[in-house]
DOLUM-471440 format. One line per field, with one value per residue (C-alpha): residue number from 1; x, y, z. Coordinates in nm, 3 decimals. Each point is the difference from the previous one (the first is absolute). Layout:
num: NUM;...
c1: X;...
c2: Y;...
c3: Z;...
END
This chain:
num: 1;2;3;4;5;6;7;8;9;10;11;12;13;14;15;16;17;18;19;20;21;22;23;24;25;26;27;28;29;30;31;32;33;34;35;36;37;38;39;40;41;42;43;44;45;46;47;48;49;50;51;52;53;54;55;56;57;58;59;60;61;62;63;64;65;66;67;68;69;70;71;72;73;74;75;76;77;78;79;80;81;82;83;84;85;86;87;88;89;90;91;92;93;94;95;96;97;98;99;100;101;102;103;104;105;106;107;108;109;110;111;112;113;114;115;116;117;118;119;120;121;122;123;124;125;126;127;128;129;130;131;132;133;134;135;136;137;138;139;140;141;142;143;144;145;146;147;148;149;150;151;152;153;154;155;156;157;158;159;160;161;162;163;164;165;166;167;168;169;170;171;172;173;174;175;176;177;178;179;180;181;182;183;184;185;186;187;188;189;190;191;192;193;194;195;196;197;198;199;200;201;202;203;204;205;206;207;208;209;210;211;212;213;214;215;216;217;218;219;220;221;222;223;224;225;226;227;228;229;230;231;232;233;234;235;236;237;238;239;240;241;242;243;244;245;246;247;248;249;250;251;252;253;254;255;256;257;258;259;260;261;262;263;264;265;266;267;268;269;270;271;272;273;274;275;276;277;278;279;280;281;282;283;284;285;286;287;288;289;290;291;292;293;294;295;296;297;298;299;300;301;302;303;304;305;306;307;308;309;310;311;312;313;314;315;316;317;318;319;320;321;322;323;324;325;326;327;328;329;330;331;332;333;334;335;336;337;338;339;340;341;342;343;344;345;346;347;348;349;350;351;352;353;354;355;356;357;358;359;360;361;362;363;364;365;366;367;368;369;370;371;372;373;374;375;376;377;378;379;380;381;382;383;384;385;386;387;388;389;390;391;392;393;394;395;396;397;398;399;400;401;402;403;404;405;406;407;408;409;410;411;412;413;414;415;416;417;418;419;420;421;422;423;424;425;426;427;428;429;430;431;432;433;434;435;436;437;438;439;440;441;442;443;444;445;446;447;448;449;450;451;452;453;454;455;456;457;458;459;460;461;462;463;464;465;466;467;468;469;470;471;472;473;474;475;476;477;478;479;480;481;482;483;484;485;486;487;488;489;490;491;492;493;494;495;496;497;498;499;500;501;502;503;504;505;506;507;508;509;510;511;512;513;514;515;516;517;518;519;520;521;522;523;524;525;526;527;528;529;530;531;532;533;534;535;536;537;538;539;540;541;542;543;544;545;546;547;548;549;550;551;552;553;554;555;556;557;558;559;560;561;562;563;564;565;566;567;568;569;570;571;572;573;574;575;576;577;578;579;580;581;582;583;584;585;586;587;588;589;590;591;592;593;594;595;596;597;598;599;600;601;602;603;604;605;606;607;608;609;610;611;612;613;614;615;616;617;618;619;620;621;622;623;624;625;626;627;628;629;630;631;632;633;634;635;636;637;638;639;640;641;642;643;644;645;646;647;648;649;650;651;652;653;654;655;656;657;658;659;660;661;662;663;664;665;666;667
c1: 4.362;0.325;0.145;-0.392;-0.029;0.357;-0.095;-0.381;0.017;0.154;-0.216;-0.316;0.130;0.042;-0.321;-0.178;0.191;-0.021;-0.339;-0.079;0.240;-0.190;-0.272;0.211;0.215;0.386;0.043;-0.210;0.187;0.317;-0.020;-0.171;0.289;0.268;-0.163;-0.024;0.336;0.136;-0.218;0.165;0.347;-0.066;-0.078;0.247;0.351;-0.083;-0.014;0.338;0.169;-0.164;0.167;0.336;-0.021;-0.090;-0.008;-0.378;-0.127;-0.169;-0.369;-0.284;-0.280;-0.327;-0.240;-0.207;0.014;0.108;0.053;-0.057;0.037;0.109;0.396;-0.034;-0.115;0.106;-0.135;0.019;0.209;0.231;0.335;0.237;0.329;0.315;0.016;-0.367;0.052;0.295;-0.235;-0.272;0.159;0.205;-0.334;-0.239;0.235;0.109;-0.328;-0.178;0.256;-0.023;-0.378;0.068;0.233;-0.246;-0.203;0.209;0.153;-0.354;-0.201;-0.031;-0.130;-0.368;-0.052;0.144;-0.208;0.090;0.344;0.002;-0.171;0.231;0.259;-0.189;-0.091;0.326;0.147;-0.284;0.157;0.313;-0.059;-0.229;0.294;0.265;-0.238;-0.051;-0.008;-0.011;0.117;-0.331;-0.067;0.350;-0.116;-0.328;0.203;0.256;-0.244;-0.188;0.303;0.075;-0.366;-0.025;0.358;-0.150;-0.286;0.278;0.226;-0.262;-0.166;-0.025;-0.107;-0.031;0.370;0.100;0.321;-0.158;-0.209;0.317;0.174;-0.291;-0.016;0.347;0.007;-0.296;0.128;0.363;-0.119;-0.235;0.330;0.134;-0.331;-0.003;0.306;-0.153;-0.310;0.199;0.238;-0.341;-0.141;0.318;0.034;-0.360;0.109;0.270;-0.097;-0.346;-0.130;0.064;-0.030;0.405;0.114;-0.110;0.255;0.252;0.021;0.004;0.257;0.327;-0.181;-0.003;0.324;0.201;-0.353;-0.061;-0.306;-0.042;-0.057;-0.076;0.163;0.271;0.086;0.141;0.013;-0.306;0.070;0.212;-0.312;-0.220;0.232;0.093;-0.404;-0.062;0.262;-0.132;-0.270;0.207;0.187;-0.332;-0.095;0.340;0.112;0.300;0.226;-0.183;-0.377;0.142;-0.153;-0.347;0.156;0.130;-0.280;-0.246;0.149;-0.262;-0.282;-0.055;0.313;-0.112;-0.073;0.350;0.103;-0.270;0.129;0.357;0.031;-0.195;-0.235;-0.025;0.400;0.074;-0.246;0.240;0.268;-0.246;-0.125;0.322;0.081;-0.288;0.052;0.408;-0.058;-0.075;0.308;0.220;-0.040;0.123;0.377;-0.092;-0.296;0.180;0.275;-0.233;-0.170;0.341;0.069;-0.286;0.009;0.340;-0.082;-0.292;0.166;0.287;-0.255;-0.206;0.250;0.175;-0.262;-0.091;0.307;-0.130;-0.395;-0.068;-0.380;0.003;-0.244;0.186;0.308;-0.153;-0.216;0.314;0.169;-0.284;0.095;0.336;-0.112;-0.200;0.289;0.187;-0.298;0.014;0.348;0.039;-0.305;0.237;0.259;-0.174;-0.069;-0.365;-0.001;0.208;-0.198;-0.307;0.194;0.071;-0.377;-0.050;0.277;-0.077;-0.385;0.072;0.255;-0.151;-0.364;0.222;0.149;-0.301;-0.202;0.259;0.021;-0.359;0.057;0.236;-0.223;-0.299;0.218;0.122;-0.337;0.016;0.353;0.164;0.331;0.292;0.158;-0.225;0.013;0.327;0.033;-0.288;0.123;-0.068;-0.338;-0.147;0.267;-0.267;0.002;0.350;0.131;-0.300;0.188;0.327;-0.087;-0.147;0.341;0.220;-0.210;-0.015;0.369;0.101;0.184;0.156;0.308;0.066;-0.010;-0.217;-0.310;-0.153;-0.294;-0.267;0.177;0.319;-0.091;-0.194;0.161;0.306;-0.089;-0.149;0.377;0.193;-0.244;0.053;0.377;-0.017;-0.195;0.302;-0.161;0.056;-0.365;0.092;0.337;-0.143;-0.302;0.287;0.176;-0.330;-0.150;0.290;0.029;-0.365;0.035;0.194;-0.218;-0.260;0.190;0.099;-0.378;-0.156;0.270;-0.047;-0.394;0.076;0.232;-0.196;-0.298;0.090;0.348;0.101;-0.185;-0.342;-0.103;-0.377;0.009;0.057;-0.263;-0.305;-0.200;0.036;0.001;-0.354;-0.127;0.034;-0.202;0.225;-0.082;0.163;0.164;0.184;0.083;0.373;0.044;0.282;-0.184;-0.262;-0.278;0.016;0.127;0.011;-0.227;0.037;-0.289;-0.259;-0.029;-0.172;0.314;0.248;-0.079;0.056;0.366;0.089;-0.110;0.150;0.341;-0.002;-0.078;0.309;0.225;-0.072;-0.146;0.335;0.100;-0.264;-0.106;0.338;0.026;-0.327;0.032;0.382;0.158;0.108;-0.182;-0.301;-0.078;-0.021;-0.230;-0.199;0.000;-0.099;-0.234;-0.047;0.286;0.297;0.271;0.363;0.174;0.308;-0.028;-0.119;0.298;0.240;-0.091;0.129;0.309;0.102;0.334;0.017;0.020;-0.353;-0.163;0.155;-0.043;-0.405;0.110;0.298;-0.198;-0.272;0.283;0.084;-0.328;-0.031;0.307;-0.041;-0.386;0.203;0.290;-0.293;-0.307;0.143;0.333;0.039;-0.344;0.104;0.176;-0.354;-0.040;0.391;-0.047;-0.266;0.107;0.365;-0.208;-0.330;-0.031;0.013;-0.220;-0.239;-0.013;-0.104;-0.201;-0.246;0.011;0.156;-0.171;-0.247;-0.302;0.121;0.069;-0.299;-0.165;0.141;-0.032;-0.296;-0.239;0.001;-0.036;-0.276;-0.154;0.065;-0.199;-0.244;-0.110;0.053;-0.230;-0.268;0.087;0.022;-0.187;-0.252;-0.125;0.142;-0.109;-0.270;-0.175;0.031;-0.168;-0.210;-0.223;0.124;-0.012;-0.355;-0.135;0.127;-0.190;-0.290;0.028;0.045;-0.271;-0.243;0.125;-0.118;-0.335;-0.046;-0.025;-0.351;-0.172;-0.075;-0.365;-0.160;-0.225;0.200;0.331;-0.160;-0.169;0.306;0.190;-0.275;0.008;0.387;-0.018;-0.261;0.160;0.341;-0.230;-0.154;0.372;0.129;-0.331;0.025;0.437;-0.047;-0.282;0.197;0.311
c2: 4.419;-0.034;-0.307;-0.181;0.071;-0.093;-0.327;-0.123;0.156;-0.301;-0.197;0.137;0.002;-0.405;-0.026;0.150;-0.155;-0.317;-0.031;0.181;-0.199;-0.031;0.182;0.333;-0.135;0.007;0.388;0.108;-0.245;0.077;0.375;-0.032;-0.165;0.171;0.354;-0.103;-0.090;0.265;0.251;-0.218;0.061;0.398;-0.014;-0.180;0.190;0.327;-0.170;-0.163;0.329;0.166;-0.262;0.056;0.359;0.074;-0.210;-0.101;-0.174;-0.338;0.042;-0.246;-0.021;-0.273;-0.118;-0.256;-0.185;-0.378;-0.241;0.024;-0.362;0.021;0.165;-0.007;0.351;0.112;0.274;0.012;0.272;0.171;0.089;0.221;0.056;0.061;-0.419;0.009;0.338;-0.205;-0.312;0.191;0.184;-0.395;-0.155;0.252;0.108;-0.415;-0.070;0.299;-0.070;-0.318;0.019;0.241;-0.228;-0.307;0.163;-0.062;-0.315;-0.192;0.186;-0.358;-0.165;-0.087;0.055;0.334;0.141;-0.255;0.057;0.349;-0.050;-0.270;0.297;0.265;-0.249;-0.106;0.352;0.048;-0.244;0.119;0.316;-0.121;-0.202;0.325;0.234;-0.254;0.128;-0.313;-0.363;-0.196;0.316;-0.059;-0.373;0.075;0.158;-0.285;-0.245;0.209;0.051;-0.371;-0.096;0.243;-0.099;-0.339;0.146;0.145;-0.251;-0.290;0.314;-0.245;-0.285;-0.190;-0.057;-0.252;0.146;0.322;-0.192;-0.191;0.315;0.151;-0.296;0.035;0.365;-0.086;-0.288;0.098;0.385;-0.216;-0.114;0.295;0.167;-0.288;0.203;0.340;-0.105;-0.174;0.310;0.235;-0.241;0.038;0.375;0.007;-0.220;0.170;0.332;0.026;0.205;-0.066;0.382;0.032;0.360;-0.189;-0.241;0.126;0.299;-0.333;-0.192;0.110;-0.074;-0.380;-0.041;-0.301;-0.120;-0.381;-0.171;-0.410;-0.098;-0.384;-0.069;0.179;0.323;0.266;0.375;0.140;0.280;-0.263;-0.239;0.270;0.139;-0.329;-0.135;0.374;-0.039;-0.305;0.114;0.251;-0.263;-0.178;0.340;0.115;-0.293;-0.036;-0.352;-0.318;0.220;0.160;-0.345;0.150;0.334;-0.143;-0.172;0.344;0.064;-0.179;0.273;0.268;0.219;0.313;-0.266;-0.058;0.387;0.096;-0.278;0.001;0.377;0.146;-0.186;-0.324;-0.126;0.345;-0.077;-0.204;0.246;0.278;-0.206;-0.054;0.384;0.151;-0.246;0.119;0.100;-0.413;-0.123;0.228;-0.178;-0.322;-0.013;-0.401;0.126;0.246;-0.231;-0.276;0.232;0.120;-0.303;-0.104;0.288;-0.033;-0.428;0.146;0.275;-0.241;-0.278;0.168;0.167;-0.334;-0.182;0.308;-0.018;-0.334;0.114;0.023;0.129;0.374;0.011;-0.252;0.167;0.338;-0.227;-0.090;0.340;0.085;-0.284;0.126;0.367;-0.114;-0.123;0.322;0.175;-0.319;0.035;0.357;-0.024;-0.240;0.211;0.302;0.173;0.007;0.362;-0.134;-0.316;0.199;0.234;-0.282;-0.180;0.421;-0.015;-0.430;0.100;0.181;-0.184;-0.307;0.093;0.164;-0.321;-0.214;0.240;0.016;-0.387;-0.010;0.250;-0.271;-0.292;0.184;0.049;-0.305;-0.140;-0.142;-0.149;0.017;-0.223;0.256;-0.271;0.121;0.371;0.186;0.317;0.202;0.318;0.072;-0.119;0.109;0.308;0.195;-0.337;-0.071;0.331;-0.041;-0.305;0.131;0.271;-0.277;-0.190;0.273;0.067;-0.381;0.028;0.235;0.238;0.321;0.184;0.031;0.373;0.131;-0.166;-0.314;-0.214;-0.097;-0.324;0.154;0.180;-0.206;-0.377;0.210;0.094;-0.323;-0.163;0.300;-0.007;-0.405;0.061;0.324;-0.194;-0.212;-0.317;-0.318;-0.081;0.327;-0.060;-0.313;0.180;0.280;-0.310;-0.106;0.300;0.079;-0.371;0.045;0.339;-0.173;-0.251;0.212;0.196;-0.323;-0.124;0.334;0.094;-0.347;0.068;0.298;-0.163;-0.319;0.266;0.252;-0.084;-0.251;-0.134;-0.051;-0.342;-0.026;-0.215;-0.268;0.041;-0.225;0.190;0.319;-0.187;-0.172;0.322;0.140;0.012;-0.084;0.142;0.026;0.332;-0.113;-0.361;0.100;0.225;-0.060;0.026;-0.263;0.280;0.148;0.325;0.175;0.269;0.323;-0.042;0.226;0.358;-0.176;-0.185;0.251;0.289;-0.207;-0.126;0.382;0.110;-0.274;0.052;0.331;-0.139;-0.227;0.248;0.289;-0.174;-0.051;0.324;0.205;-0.154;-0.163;0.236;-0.053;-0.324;-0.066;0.285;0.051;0.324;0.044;-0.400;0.043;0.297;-0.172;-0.362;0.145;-0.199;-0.225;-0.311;-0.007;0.217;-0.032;0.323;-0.104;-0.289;0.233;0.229;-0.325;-0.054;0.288;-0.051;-0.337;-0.074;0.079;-0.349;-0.095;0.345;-0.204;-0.356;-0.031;0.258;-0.259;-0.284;0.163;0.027;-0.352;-0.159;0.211;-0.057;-0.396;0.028;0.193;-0.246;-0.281;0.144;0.261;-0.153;-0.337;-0.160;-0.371;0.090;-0.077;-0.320;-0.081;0.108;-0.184;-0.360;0.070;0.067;-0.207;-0.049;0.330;0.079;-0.241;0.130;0.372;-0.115;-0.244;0.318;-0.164;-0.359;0.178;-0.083;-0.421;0.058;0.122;-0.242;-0.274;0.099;0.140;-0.038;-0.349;-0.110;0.229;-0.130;-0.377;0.136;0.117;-0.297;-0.248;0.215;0.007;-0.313;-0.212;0.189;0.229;-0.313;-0.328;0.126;0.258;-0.029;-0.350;-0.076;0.333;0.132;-0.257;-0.265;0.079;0.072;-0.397;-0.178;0.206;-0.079;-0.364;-0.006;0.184;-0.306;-0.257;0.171;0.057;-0.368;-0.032;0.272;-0.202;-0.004;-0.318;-0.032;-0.277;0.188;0.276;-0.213;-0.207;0.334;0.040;-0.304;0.035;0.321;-0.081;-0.329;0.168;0.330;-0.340;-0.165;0.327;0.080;-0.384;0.027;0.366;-0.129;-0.287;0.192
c3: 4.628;-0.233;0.131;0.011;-0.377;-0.055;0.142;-0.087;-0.366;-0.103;0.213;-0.151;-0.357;0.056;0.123;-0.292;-0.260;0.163;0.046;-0.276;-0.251;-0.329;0.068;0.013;-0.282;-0.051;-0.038;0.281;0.248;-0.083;-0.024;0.350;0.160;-0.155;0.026;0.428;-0.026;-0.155;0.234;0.271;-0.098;-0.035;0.354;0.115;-0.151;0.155;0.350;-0.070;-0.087;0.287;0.188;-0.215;0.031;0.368;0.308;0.064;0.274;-0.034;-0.065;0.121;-0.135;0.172;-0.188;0.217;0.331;-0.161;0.259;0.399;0.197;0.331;0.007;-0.416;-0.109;-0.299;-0.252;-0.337;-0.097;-0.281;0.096;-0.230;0.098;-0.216;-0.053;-0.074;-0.238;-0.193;-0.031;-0.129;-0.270;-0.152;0.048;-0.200;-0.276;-0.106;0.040;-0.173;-0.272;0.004;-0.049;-0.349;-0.110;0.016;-0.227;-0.286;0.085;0.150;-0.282;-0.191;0.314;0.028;0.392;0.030;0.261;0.269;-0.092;0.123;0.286;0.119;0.001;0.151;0.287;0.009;0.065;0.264;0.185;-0.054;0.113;0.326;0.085;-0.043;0.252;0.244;0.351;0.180;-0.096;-0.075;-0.308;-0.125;0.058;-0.236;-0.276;-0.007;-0.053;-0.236;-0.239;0.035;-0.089;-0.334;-0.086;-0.025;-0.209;-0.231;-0.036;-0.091;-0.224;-0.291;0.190;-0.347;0.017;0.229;0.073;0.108;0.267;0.145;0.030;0.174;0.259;0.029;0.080;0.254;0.195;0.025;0.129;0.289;0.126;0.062;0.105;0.273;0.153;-0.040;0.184;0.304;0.003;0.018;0.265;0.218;-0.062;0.128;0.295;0.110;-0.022;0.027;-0.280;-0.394;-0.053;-0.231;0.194;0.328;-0.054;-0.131;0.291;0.230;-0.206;0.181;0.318;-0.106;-0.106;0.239;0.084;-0.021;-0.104;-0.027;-0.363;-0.085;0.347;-0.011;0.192;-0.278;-0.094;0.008;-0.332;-0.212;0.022;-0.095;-0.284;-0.131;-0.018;-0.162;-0.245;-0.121;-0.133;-0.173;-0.130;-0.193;-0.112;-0.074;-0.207;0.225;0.034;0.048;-0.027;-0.391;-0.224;-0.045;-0.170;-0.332;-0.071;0.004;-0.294;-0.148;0.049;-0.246;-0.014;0.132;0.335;0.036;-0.033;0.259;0.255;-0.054;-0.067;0.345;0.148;0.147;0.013;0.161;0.249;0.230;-0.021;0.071;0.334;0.077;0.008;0.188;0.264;-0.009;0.375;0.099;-0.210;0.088;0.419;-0.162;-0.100;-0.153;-0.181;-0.219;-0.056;-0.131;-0.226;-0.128;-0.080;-0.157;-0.190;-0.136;-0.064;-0.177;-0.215;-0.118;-0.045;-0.241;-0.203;-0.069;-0.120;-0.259;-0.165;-0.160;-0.083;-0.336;0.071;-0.013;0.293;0.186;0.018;0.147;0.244;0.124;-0.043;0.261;0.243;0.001;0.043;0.313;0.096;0.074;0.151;0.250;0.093;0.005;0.264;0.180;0.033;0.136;-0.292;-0.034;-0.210;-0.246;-0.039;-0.077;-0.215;-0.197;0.019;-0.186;-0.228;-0.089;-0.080;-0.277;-0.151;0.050;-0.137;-0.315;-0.084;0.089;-0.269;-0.240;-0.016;-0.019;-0.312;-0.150;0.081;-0.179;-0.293;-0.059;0.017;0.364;-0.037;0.340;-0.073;-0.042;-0.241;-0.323;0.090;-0.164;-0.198;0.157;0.080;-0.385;0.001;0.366;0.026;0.295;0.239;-0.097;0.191;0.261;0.113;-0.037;0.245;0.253;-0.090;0.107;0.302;0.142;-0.131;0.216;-0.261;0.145;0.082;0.345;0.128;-0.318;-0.064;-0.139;-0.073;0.309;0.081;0.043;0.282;0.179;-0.030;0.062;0.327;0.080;-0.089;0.190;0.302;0.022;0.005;0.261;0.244;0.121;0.096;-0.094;-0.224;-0.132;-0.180;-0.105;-0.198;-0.114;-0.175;-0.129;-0.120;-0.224;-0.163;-0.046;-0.158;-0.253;-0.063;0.001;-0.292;-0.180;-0.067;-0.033;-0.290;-0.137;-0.006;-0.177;-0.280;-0.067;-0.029;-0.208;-0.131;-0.297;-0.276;0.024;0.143;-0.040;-0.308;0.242;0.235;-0.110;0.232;-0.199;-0.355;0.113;0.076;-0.297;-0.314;-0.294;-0.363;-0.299;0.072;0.329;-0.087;-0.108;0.324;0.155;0.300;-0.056;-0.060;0.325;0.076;0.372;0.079;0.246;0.288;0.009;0.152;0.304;0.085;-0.118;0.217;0.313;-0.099;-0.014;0.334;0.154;-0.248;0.183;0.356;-0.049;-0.131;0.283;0.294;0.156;-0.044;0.064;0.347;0.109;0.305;0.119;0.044;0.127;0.069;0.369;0.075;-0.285;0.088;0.356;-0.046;-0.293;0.166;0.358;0.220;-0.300;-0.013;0.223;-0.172;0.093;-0.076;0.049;-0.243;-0.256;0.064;0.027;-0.383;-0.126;0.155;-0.091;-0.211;-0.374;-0.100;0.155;-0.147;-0.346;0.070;-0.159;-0.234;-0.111;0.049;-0.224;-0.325;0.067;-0.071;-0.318;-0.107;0.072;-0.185;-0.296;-0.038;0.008;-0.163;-0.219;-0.129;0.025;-0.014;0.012;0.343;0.212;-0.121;0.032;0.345;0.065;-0.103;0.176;0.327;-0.041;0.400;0.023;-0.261;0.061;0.374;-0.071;-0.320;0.312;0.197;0.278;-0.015;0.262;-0.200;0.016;0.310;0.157;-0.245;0.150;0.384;0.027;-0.379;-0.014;0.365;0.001;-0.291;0.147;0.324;-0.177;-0.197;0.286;0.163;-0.294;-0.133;0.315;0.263;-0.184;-0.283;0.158;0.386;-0.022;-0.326;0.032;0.345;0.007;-0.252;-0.309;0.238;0.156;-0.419;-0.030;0.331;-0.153;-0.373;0.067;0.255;-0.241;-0.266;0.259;0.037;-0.337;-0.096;0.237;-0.223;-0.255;-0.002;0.130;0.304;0.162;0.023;0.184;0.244;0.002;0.105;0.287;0.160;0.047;0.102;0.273;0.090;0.044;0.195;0.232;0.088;0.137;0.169;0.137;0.065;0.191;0.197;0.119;0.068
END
């Protein structure tokens, strides 16, 4: 009965908000969303430390027949399992926070209700899609979260921007779900059954099988993987699927916490992990999402050194986060990849909130450029983020203890380098250049933030939003000073200041440690001990190399940001290229503009253009509405009233009636 309240308390919340919107009012709806969620997350901890603490068995639980059609019989049923218990416990405490943090920073908002139950549908699906037993309920979750992150994204569907982004987010995730559903139809194919511990017990069978694939004979699992990991890419925000994920930013802020944090990015990573058993029969499957992964990682972390939206750079910080997860799946080490989708969740949903806590007050200013000085004004969100900073960071000392990062992008970077392959000393090099980058624009968020002299003089945002009088008009400040957020949004920056600062050490054993992993991971992702025992016997200098790479980036963000504050722009104009390069995150957004936007849009007005008005409308219904209006104009001229036009009319009309009577005859 736990795990079905865990799940459809959300669900039901949504419903009665949703439908009852107004009608209930703002208070009611968002109590009874945030009350399910929070019931939800109660739940769900005790069955992750049960799972932590001693070594349960995977539990099934069916809840109704779903589908039967010939060799397609499938149930739907919850599954909880270690990967499911881990799931549960991200998704319901981001989300339950998330939804008592949105009560201070939507409070303004006129549509409340449907606001909440956006995200308590949205973690429904989340969580449907984390206890899947079979492939098409993962399948209904993954769409779900894709739909309501639509909902979210395009929340204020006033704002053109926030409807773009929402398209975006939609169309770019169909392309990869196009792979996901031709990987589930082949699974299906080749095994039979789309019932997840059905195939993976027959996975090893398959490996060296062959299958023909758009006429060509190839390896049966790296087909499957590949088309699988597609759709984690789209979800995932990886390399050439990542364009959509920037432009979310544009939905409320607690949005981009509750999908960037632990919900719908992780959900590629997650699929990619519970189906460990498949990848692990394809040697070019793990190396392409190594790769990928490490592309991805260094992509994103590039083009957030140059951000100067707040949001924009932790979007990308997110990206680059993904990144790791990816490639640490690649190289074998799926525990460590979902240690770090734990360790990332509360980070990330810390420094989403906190920037949301910035943004709210300096009046919805989001460019870092008129922030400066705010650790005096905002002192509770200033160390919130500092926490999140030196967990994303990866601040520690090896052998002792350190924030949640440390551990587990650690282990991700060691684990890379212990695995001995080629893909894997590639995303080794990677992962440590990004974990400097990653340290230069999360110190240099930090600085322009709450370092310096105060900036917001400059903003005419701010200055517009506020009401001059006679009192403030010789402020330095322009009238406007910052505010701490409310209670609301507070208490939710110190839980998660706490989740980033002990997470890694609390549960670091659990997840990668060679004997309590194997025990705690058992039955549930494909665990290589000696991987896990390879990491903690790697040389010094790699144990050192993030933690060396980490002091770098400050010390470059403290030279640049802290010091010498002309040296950015310098640095800019002696390397505009460059600059201009990372600044157009990559050119992919031209580029995909130009190969596949605008031939689309050329198709799709020669098709309305020429074929649906010149072709169709023109010689079907417009064209019949013409022969009958000019007919009727004809006509219209006999019905004019006189005798002799009528009988006029007659005679023709039996004269003409006579000929063909006469003509037929003689034929």
């Amino acid at each position: 009965m736990t795990i079905q309240l865990i799940v459809f308390l959300p669900l039901l919340a949504a419903i009665v908000a949703g439908f009852g919107n107004r009608m209930i009012g703002n208070v009611p709806a968002k109590f009874i969303t945030t009350a399910a969620l929070f019931v939800s997350c109660a739940l769900s901890w005790p069955i992750f430390i049960d799972y932590v603490m001693l070594s349960r068995a995977a539990e099934v639980v069916p809840l109704l027949t779903w589908v039967q059609s010939g060799d397609l019989v499938f149930d739907w049923t919850l599954r909880v399992d270690t990967l499911t218990a881990v799931m549960l416990v991200v998704v319901t405490t981001v989300s339950a926070l998330v939804h008592l943090y949105s009560w201070g920073y939507m409070d303004e908002d006129p549509d409340q209700p449907r606001f909440f139950a956006y995200l308590s549908l949205f973690t429904f699906a989340m969580l449907m899609l984390v206890t899947a037993d079979n492939l098409v309920q993962m399948f209904f979750g993954w769409e779900g979260v894709g739909l309501v992150s639509y909902l979210l994204i395009g929340f204020w569907f006033k704002k053109p921007s926030a409807n773009a982004a929402a398209i975006k987010a939609f169309v770019v995730n169909r392309v990869g779900d196009l792979g996901f559903m031709l990987g589930i139809f082949g699974t299906f194919l080749v095994f039979g059954t789309v019932s997840i511990p059905e195939i993976l017990e027959a996975a090893p069978e398959m490996a060296g099988s062959s299958i023909t694939f758009a006429g060509m004979r190839l390896d049966t699992m790296t087909i499957l993987c590949l088309l699988l990991f597609i759709g984690a890419m789209g979800k995932s925000a990886q390399l050439g699927l990542h364009t959509w994920l920037p432009d979310a930013m544009e939905g409320p802020t607690p949005v981009s916490a509750l999908i960037h944090a632990a919900t719908m990015v992780t959900a590629g990573v997650f699929m990619v992990c519970r189906l460990s058993p498949m990848f692990e029969t394809s040697d070019v499957a793990l190396t392409v999402v190594t790769v990928v992964g490490a592309a991805t990682a260094i992509f994103a972390a590039t083009v957030g050194l140059v951000q100067t939206d707040i949001k924009r750079v932790i979007a990308y910080s997110t990206c680059s986060q993904l990144g790791y997860m990816f490639f640490a799946a690649g190289v074998g080490a799926y525990s460590a990849a979902m240690f770090h989708l734990f360790t990332h969740a509360f980070f990330k949903a810390l420094l989403f909130l906190g920037a949301g806590s910035v943004i709210h007050a300096m009046h919805h200013e989001q460019d870092m450029r008129y922030y400066g000085g705010l650790r005096k004004e905002i002192p509770l969100t200033f160390w919130a983020m500092m926490m999140g900073t030196l967990a994303i960071t990866g601040v520690g000392i090896v052998g002792l203890a350190g924030f949640a990062g440390f551990y587990s992008k650690d282990a991700i970077i060691e684990a890379a380098f212990a695995s001995g392959t080629g893909a894997g000393q590639f995303a080794f090099a990677i992962g440590v250049l990004s974990a400097c980058l990653t340290s230069f624009y999360s110190w240099r968020l930090m600085f322009l933030t709450f370092w310096g002299t105060p900036r917001w003089i400059q903003s005419e945002h701010i200055q517009h939003s506020v009401h001059k009088t006679p009192e403030t008009a010789e402020d330095s400040t322009g009238g406007y000073h910052p505010h701490e957020s409310p209670l609301s949004m507070l208490i939710p920056l110190g839980v998660l200041s706490l989740g980033s600062i002990a997470a890694g050490f609390l549960f670091h054993d659990a997840f990668i440690d060679a004997t309590e992993g194997a025990r705690f991971w058992a039955g549930s992702l494909a665990f290589d001990r000696h991987l896990m025992h390879a990491i903690h016997e790697v040389p010094m200098w790699v144990k050192l190399a993030s933690t060396v790479a980490m002091l770098t980036g400050l010390l470059v963000a403290y030279l640049m940001y802290f010091r010498g504050k002309d040296r950015p722009a310098r640095l800019a104009a002696t390397f505009l290229p460059v600059y201009k390069f990372f600044f157009n995150k990559w050119y992919f957004d031209e580029l995909y503009n130009l190969i596949f936007v605008r031939p689309a849009f050329w198709f799709g007005r020669l098709f309305w253009k020429t074929g649906d008005e010149g072709i169709i409308d023109r010689f079907g219904p417009n064209g019949v509405a013409a022969f009958i209006a000019s007919g009727s104009g004809i006509a219209k001229r006999f019905q004019n009233g006189y005798l002799y036009s009528y009988a006029l009319v007659m005679l023709m009309g039996l004269a003409a009636a006579v000929t063909w009577i006469i003509v037929r005859g003689a034929n």
